[in-house]
C-alpha positions in Angstrom: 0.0 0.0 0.0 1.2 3.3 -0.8 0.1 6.4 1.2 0.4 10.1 0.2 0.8 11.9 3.4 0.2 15.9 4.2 2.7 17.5 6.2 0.2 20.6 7.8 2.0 23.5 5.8 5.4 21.8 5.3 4.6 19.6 2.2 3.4 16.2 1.2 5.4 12.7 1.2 4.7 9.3 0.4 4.9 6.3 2.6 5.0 2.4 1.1 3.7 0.4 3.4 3.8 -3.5 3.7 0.3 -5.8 2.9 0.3 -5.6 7.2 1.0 -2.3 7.3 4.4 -1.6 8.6 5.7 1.1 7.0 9.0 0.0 4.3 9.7 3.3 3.2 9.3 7.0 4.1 9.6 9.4 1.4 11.7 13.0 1.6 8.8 16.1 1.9 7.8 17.3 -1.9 6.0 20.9 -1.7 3.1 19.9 -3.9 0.9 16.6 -3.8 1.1 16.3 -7.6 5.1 16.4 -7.1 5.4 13.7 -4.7 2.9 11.4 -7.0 5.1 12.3 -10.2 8.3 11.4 -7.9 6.5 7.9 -7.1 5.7 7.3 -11.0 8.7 7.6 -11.6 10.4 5.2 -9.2 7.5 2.7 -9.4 8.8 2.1 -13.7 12.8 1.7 -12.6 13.4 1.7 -8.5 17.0 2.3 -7.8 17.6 1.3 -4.3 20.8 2.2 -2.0 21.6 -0.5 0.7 23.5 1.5 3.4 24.3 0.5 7.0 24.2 3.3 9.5 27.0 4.2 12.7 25.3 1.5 14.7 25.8 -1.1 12.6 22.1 -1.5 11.7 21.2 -1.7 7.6 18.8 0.6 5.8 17.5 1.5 1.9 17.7 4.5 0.2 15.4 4.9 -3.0 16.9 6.7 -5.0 16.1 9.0 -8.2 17.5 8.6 -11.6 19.6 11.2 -11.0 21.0 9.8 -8.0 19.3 11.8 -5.1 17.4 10.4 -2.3 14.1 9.8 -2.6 13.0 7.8 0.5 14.4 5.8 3.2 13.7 2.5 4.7 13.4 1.8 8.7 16.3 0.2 10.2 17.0 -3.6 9.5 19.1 -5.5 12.2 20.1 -8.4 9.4 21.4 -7.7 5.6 18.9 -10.5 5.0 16.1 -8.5 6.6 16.9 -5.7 4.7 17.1 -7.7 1.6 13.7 -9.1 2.0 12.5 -5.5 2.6 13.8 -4.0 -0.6 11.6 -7.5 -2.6 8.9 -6.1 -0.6 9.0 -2.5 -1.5 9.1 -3.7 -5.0 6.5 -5.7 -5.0 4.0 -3.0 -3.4 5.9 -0.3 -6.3 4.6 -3.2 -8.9 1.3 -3.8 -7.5 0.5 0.0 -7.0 -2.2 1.8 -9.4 -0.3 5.1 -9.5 1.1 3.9 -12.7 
């Protein structure tokens, strides 16, 4: 599930969710609506995901634009598998999404 979010004045983001609801991914705050949903069309055709692991040792995603800015970021994983089997699940909610 994927959620479009308003920030009170700040500016919407987007939020992938899994099929129970935990959120995967958190996007970066886009100042209209209609820019954060052409940012998510965009990413839904070609995802370019970043694996990074942060100063405690603990593994995250960055989705990443095609011009190689950060576009979201995942929730902390304690396992490179875990994290793994997060990035098959953001995909498959990207795929599965009607924004296209």
């Amino acid at each position: 599930m994927i959620q479009i979010l308003k920030e009170d004045k700040k500016g919407y983001r987007f939020c992938v969710k899994s099929q129970s609801g935990n959120p995967l991914l958190e996007s970066e705050l886009f100042a209209t609506k209609e820019q954060a949903e052409g940012i998510l069309k965009a990413v839904q055709v070609n995802p370019i995901f970043e694996r990074k692991t942060n100063h405690e040792g603990k593994f995250l995603i960055h989705l990443k634009g095609s011009d190689g800015k950060k576009i979201a970021e995942s929730k902390t994983y304690s396992s490179e598998a875990g994290m793994e089997n997060g990035i098959k699940n953001v995909k498959n909610v990207l795929s599965q999404s009607d924004l296209i």
